[in-house]
Backbone as CSV, one residue per row, in Angstrom:
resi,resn,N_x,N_y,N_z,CA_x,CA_y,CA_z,C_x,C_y,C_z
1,UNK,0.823,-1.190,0.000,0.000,0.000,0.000,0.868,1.255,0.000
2,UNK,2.035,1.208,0.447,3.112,2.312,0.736,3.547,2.573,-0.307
3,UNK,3.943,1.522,-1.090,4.317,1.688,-2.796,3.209,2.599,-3.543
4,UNK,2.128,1.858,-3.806,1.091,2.830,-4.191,0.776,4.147,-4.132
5,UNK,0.344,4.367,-2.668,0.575,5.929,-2.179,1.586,6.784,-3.175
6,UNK,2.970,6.366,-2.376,3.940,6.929,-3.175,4.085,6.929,-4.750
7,UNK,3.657,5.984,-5.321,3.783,6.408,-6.815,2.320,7.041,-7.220
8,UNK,1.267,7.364,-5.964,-0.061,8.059,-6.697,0.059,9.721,-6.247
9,UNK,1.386,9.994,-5.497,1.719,11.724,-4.971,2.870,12.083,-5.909
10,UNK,3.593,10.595,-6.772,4.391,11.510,-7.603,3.290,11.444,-8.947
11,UNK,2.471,10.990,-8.928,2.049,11.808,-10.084,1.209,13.150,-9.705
12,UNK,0.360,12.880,-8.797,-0.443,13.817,-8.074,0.080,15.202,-7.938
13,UNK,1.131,15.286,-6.991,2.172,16.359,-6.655,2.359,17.780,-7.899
14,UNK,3.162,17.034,-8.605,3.405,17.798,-9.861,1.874,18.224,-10.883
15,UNK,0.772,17.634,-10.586,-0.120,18.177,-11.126,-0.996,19.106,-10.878
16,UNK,-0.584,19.091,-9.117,-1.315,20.277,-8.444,-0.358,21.550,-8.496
17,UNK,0.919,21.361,-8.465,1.743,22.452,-8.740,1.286,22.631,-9.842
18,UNK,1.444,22.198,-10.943,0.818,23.067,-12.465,-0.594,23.655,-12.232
19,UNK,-1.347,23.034,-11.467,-2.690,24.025,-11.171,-2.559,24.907,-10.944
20,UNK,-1.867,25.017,-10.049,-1.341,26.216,-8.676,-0.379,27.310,-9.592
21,UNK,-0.059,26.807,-10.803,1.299,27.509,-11.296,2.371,27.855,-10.790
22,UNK,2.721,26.984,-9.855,4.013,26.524,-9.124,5.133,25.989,-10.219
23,UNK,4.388,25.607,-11.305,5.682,24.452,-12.004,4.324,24.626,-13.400
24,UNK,5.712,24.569,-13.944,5.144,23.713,-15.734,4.642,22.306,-15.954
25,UNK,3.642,22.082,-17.042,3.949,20.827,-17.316,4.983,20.808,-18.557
26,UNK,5.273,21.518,-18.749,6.911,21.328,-19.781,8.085,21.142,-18.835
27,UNK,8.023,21.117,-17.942,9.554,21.357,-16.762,9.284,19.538,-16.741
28,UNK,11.305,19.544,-16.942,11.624,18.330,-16.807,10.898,17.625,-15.450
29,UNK,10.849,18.425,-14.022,10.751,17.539,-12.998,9.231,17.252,-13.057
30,UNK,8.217,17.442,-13.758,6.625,17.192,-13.570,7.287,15.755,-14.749
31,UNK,7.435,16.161,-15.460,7.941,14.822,-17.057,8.475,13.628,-15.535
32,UNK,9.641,13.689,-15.284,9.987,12.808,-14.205,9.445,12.290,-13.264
33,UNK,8.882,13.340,-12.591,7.526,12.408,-11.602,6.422,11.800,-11.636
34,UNK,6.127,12.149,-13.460,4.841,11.533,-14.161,5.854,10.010,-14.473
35,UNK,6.410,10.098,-14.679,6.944,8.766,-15.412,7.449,8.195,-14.217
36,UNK,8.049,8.367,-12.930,8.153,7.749,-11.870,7.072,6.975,-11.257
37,UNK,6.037,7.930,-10.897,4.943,7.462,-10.409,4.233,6.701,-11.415
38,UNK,4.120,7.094,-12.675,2.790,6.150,-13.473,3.707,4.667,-13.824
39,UNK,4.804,4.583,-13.844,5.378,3.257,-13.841,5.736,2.369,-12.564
40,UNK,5.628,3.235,-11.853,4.537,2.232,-9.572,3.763,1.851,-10.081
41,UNK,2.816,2.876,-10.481,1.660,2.211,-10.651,1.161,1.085,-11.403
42,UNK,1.547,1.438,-12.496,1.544,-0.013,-13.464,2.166,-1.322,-12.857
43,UNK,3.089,-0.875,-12.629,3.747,-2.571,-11.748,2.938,-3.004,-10.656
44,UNK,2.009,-2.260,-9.406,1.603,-2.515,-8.889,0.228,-2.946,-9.493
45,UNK,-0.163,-2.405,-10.064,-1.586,-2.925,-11.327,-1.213,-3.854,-11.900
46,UNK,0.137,-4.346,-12.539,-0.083,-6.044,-12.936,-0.441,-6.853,-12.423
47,UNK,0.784,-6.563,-10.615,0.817,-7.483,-10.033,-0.611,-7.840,-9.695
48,UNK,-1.115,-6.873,-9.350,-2.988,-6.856,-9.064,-3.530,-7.483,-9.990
49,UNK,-3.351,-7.795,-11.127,-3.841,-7.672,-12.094,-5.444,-7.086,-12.509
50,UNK,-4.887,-5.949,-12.481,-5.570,-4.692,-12.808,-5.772,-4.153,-13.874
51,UNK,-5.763,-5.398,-15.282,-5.535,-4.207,-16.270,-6.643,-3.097,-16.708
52,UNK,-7.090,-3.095,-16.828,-7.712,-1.215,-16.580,-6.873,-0.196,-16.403
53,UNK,-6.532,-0.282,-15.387,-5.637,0.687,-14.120,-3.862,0.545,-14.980
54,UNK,-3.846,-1.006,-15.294,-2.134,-1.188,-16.170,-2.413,-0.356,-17.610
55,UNK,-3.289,-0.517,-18.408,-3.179,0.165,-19.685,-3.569,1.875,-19.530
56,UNK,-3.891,2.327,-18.691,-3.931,3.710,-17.932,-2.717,4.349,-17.677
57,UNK,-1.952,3.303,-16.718,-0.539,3.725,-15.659,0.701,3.116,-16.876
58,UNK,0.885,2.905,-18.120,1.121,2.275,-18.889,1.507,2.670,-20.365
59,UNK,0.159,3.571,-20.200,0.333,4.481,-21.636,0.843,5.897,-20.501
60,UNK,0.262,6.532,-19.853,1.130,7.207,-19.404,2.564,7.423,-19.002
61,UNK,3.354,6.483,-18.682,4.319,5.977,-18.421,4.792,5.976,-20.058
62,UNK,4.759,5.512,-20.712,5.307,5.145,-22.458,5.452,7.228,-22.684
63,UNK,3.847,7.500,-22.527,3.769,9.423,-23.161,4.645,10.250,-22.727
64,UNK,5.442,9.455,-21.129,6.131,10.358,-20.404,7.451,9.991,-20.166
65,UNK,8.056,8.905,-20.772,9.160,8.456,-21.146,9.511,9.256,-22.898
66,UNK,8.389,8.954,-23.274,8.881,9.807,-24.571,9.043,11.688,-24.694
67,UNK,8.264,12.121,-24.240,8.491,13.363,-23.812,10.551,13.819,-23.704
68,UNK,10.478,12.536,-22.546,12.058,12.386,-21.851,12.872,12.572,-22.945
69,UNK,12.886,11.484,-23.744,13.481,11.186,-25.015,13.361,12.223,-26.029
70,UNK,12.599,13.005,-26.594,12.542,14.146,-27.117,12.855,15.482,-26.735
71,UNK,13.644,15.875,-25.670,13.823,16.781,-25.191,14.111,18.051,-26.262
72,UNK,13.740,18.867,-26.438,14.864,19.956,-27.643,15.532,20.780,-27.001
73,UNK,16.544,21.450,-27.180,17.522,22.021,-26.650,16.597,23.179,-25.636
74,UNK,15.837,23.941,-26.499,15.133,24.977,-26.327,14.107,25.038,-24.933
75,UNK,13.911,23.234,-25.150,13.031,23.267,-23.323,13.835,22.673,-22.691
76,UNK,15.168,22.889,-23.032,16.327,22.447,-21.833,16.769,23.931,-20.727
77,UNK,16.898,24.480,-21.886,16.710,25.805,-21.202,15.576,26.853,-20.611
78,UNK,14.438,26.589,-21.414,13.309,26.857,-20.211,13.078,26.003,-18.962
79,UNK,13.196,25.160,-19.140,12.778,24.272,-18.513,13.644,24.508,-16.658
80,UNK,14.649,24.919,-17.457,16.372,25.263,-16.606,15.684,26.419,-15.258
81,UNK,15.303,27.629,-16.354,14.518,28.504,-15.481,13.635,28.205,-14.670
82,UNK,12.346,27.430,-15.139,11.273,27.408,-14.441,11.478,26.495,-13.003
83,UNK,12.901,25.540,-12.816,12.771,24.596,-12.298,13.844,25.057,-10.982
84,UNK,14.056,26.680,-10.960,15.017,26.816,-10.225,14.379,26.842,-8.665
């Protein structure tokens, strides 16, 4: 259950800061905590076997690994700012 929690506040976390306009969702660290947390989750949803909840925590996890992978120079450096 501790696992869970924790991978449902790193996605959580970073999404209320973008509400709040605390943080981007272009800033590397929301990209990182989406893909931290939605890949808990999925592992904990197999093991459950949950798929619902796995092809949810799953494709998110894939959208937010790729994000990673595409970085362009240009939101390396915004990104730089917003995250100070």
């Amino acid at each position: 259950m501790f696992v869970q929690v924790l991978g449902s506040l790193c996605v959580l976390v970073p999404f209320v800061l973008v509400q709040l306009g605390r943080l981007t969702s272009a800033s590397l660290w929301y990209t990182w905590l989406n893909l931290i947390g939605s890949s808990v989750l999925a592992v904990e949803a197999a093991i459950g076997h949950n798929w619902g909840f796995l092809l949810l925590e799953a494709v998110w996890a894939v959208v937010s690994l790729r994000s990673l992978l595409t970085v362009r120079p240009d939101r390396v450096t915004a990104v730089s700012r917003d995250d100070r």
